[in-house]
N, C-alpha and C positions, 0 to 999 in steps of 0.2 A: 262745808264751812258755813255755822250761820254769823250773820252780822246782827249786830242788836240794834236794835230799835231804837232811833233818837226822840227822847220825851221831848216836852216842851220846857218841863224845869231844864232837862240837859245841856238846849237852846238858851236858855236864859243863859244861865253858866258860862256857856260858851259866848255867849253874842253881850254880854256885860259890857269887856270890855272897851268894843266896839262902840257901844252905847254911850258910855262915861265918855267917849273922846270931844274934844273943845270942838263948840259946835255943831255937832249932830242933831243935836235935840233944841228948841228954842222953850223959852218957858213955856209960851202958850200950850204948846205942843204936849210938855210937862203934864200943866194944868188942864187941859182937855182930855189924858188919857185917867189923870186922876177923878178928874169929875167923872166922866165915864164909868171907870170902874165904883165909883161912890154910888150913886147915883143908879145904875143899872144892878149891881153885885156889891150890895151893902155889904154882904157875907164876904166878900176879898176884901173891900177898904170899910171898915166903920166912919163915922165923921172925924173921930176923933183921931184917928189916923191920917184921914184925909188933910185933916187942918194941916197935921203932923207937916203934912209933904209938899203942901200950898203954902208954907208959911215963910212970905217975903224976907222974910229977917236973916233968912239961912238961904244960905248958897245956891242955886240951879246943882250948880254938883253934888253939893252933899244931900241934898233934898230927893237928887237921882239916884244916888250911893244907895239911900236909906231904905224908898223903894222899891229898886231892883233888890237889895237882901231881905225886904221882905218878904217879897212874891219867891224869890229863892226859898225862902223858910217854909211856902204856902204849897196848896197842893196841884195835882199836875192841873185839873180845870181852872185855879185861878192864874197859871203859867199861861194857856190857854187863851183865857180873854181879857192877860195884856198883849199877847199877839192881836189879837183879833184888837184892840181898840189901839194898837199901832200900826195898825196896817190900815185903820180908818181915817187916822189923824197925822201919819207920817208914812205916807205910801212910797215916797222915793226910797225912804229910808229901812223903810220893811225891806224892799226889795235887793239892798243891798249888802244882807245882813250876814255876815261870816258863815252861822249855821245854816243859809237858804242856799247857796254855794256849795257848800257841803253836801248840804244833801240832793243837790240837783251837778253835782260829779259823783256823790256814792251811788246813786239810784241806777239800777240796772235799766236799759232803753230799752222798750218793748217793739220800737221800730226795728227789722232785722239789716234797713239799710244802711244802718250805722256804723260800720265800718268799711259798708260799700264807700258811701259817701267821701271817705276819707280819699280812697283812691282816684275815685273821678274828680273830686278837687284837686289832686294833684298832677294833675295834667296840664292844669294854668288853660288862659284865655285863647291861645293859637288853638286846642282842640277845639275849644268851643266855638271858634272860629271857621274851622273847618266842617264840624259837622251842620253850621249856621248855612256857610256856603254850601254845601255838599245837598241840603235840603233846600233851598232856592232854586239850584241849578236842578234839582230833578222836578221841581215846582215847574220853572219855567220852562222843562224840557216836556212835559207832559201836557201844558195846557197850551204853548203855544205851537207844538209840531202840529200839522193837521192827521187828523184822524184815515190812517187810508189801510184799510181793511187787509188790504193783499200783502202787505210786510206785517211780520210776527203779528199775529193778531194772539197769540200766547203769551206774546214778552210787553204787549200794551195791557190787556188785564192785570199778569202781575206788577208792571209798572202802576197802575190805574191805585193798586193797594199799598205801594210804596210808600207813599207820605204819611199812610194808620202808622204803617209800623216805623218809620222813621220818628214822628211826632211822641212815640211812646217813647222810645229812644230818650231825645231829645229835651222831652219835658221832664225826666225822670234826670239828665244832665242838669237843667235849669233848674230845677231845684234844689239840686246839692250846693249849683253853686251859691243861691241864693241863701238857704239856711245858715252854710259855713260865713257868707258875710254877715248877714246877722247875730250871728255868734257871738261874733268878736265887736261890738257894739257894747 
């Protein structure tokens, strides 16, 4: 099964109407991705387009209407470095962008713990609670007994390595849980 490739014109397309929504964009914002693109890539905005789309007399919206259909009409590099000069001038708003979502749910994880994850978070806080306890108590069962040779001096060695292999354990728990809460952020 392949999946195709999302351009950045496709991005546009898709993330429009997003964009056009009341409020997302501020004019500054506007007029700093236009200057940008002027300015840096004559060849995407000429001046006289530029005036086109800076020009106070027309709406924020229609002046982003006009904009966005022309980078639509333009080729995928200058789709390209209106991401790149929205993601400089409106960082929240790159980040929350229909097609970035998309592509960061289509995109296969190259981490294999990724549906590990799932299951150790669903074990909720008591496990993690337990195995928190379950490694303190071997903590303090190994540093505070005294050392006395003639009782399992076999079962104090493999104790002695206990906490490597608990700590891998454990920190491999504490990070799922911490990933999955920042997820959901």
């Amino acid at each position: 099964m392949s999946t195709r490739v999302q351009t950045y014109c496709d991005r546009l397309v898709q993330d429009t109407p997003f964009l056009m929504g009341h409020g997302r964009l501020s004019e500054q914002q506007v007029d700093r991705i236009i200057l940008q693109l002027n300015r840096y890539y004559p060849q995407i905005l000429n001046n006289k387009d530029a005036e086109k789309f800076r020009n106070p007399k027309v709406s924020l919206r229609m002046r982003l209407c006009d904009l966005l259909g022309h980078l639509q009409r333009s080729t995928e590099r200058d789709c390209q470095e209106f991401y790149r000069a929205l993601y400089i001038h409106a960082q929240p708003l790159h980040s929350r962008l229909p097609s970035r979502h998309a592509l960061q749910n289509s995109a296969c994880t190259e981490l294999e713990s990724g549906t590990a994850s799932r299951e150790l978070s669903d074990r909720g806080p008591v496990a993690f609670l337990a195995c928190l306890g379950l490694a303190a108590g071997l903590a303090l069962l190994i540093y505070c007994c005294p050392p006395d040779t003639k009782v399992l001096p076999g079962a104090r060695r493999v104790l002695g390595f206990s906490p490597v292999i608990v700590d891998r354990h454990v920190s491999r728990f504490l990070l799922t849980l911490l990933t999955d809460d920042l997820g959901g952020l």
